[in-house]
N, C-alpha and C positions, 0 to 999 in steps of 0.2 A: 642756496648760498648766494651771496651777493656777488655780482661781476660786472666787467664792462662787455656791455652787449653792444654791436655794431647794427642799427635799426635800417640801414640799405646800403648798400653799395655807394660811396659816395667821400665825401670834407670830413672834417672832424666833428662837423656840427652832428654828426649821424651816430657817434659814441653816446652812452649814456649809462650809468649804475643801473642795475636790473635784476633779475635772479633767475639763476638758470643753476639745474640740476647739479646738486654736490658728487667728484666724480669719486668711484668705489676703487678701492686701489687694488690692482690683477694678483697673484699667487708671488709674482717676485717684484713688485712697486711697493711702495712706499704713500700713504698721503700725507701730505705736508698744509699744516696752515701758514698761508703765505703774509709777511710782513714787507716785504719789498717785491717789486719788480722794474724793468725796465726797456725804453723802446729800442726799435731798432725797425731799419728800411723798413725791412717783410711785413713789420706789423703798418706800415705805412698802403704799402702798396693790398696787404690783404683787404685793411678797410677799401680799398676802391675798387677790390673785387677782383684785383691784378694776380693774386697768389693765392690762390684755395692751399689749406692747409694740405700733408701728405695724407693719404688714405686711412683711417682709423683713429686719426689725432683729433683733440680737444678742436672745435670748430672757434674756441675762443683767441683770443689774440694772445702773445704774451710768448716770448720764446726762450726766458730765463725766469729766476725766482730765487728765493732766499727768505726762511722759512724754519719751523720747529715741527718734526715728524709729529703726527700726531694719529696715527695707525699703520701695519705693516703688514701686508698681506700674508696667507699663510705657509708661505714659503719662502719669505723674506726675512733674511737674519741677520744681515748688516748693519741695521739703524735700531734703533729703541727710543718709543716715544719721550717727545721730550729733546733728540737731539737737536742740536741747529746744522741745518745743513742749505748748501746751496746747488745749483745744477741748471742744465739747456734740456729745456722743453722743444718738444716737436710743437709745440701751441698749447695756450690754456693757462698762462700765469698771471692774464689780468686779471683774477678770481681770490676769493678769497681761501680757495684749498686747491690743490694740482694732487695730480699723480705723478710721479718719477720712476724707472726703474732705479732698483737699490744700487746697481753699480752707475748708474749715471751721478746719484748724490756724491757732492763734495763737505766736506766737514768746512766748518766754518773756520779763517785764521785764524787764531789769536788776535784779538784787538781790532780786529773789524765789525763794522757793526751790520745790520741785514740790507742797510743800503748801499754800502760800500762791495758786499758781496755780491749783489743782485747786477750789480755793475760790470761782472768779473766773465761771464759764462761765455756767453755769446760770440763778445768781441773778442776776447783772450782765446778762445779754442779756435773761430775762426783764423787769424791771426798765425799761431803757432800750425796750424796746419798746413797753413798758405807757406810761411815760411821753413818750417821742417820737413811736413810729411811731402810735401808737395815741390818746394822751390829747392828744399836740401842744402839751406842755407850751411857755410863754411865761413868759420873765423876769418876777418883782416877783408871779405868781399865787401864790395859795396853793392849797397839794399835800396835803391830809389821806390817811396811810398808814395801814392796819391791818395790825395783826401787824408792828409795825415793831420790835420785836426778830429777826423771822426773817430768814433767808436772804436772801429776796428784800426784804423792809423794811428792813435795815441797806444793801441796794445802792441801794435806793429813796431811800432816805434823802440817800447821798450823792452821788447820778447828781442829784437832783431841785435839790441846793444849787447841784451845779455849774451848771444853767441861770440858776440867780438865783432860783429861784422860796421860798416861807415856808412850810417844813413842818411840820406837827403832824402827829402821831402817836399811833394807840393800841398798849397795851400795858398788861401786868402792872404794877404798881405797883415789884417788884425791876426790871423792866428798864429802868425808864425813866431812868436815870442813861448804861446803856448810847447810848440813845438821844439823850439831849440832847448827849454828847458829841461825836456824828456827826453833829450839827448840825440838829437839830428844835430847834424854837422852843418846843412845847408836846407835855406825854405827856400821855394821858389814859387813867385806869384804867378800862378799859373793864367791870372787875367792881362798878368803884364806882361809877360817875358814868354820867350821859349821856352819850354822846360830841356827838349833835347840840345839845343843849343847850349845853354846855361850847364847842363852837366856836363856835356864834352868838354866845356871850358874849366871846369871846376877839377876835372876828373886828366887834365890835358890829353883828351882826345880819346880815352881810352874805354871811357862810358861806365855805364854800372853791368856788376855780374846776374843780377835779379830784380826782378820787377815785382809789385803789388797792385795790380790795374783795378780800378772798379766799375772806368770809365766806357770801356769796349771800345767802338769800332771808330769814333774819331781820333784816340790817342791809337792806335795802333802802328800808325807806320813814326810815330813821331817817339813811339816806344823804340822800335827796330833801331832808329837811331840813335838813339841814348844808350843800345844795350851795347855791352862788349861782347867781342868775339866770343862762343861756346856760351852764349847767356841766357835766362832763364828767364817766362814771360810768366806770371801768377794770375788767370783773372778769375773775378770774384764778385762781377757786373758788370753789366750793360748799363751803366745809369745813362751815359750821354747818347746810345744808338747801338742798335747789332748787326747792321747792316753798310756793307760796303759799295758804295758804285762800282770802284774797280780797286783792285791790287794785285801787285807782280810779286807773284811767290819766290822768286827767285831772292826777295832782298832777306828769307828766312835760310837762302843757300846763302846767301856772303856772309852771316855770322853765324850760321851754322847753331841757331837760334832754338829754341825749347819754348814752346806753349803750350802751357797748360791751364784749363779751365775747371773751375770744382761749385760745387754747393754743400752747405753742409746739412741744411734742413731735412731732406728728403732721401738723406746718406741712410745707409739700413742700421738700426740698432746697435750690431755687433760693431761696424764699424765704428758709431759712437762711443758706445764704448771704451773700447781699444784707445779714443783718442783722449777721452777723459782721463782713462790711467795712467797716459804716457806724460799726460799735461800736468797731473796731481803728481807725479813724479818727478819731474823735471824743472815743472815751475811754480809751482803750490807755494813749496818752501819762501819762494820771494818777498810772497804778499807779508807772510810773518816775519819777514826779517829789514822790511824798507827797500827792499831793490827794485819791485815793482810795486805799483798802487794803481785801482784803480782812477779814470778819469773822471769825475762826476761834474758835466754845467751844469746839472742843476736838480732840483728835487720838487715834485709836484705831488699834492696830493690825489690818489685817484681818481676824485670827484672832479679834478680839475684837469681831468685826460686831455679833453678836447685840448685846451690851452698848448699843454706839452705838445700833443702831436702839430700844432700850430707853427712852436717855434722849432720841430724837427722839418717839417714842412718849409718852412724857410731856411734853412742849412744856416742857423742864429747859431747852434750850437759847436761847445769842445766838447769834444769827450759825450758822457755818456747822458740821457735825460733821464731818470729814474723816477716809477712814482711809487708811493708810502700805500701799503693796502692797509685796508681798515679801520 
């Protein structure tokens, strides 16, 4: 089958179309021919060699998809060929076919098309896990996102309204338009301003109850202050560093502070699972009804990966980079 092969460790110039083994789908998968996918950090970081996939996974890049089943293993009796369906890949969706297990596939909305879904997986399950299974978001709290232009911050953004809760957000100063519209209360330019300052003032003095960090260990004490009393720390990267000179633990006794760190890629199956159901239960409904949509800046065709990974590479993008297979 045709895919995007990664030719060394390395830029985007090291992507390129190629063909590598069509994969056989197990006793409870599904294979699916893939009509969309779409990027994200990890496929960033795996081209340069930074993130080997988890142990037994597709060595391809690609960690969503959206697609028409097109065989079912022979113990799999959720899907039938022919369905459209979408889902999060452990890796393997830059390709022209994936395997999925059958309870990871999501049926496609009504009125979405494969690129709007392929959109959907990643960021939205990331996302609602940061803020449900993990931050335990509660109605009327306030939800301070960072990098709420990206992927995950535009899902963040709108999973976090739908509970009820008051989101502020940082971001570039261009994107904060994008953001207010998706329903943050407050952007804060995080090249200008303080962002902990700025929300104590926003917030008089009282900070936000939950965090979405992706930054690590430079926003950390500048997090502490922005959080309120009994508040909750979500992180979900080191993009800026993970390593501290020094810090006094004690300013996590003054607010009596919650940290919590997660990934989802390398979570064990069951637990994927589990999180897909709660999500296709909880917030599936959305996408069919307008309350959420996917964020898509833009659509590339596969042949033109490098390019995409380019302008993900330079943080150019809102929302999601999606590329068209086939």
């Amino acid at each position: 089958m045709k895919a995007i092969l990664v030719e060394a460790p390395g830029g985007p110039e090291q992507l390129r179309l190629g063909e590598h083994p069509t994969p056989e789908p197990g006793p409870q998968e599904v294979r699916v021919r893939v009509h969309a996918t779409a990027l994200n950090r990890a496929d960033l970081m795996q081209r340069e060699g930074k993130y080997p996939p988890p142990e037994g996974a597709s060595p391809l890049l690609g960690l969503e998809m959206a697609g028409v089943v097109e065989q079912a293993g022979r113990h799999a009796t959720r899907w039938q060929p022919g369905d459209r369906v979408f889902g999060l890949l452990p890796g393997g969706g830059y390709a022209a076919y994936a395997v999925i297990h059958e309870e990871m596939a999501m049926a496609l909305p009504p009125g979405l098309s494969f690129e709007e879904a392929a959109a959907i997986p990643e960021v939205f399950l990331t996302a609602f896990q940061a803020l449900h299974w993990l931050g335990e978001v509660r109605g009327e709290e306030r939800v301070l996102i960072h990098a709420g232009a990206s992927g995950v911050g535009t899902a963040g953004i709108q999973l976090a309204r739908m509970a009820g809760a008051r989101v502020y957000v940082t971001a570039s100063g261009p994107k904060h338009a994008a953001c207010l519209r998706l329903g943050a209360e407050v952007a804060i330019d995080y090249r200008e301003e303080d962002f902990a300052e700025r929300v104590l003032e926003e917030t008089n003095g009282q900070g936000v109850d939950l965090i979405l960090d992706f930054i690590g260990a430079p926003y950390l004490e500048p997090n502490l202050m922005a959080l309120a009393t009994d508040g909750r720390i979500v992180l979900l990267a080191t993009l800026g560093g993970s390593k501290l000179d020094a810090f006094d633990l004690r300013t996590f006794f003054l607010k009596r502070a919650t940290l919590r760190a997660s990934t989802l890629r390398n979570r064990h199956p069951a637990y994927k699972i589990r999180l897909t159901h709660d999500f296709a239960a909880r917030a599936l409904p959305g996408f069919a009804d307008g309350s959420l949509k996917p964020v898509i800046d833009s659509v590339y065709d596969w042949a033109e990966v490098a390019a995409a990974h380019r302008r993900m590479d330079a943080n150019e993008n809102v929302g999601k980079i999606v590329l068209k297979v086939g």
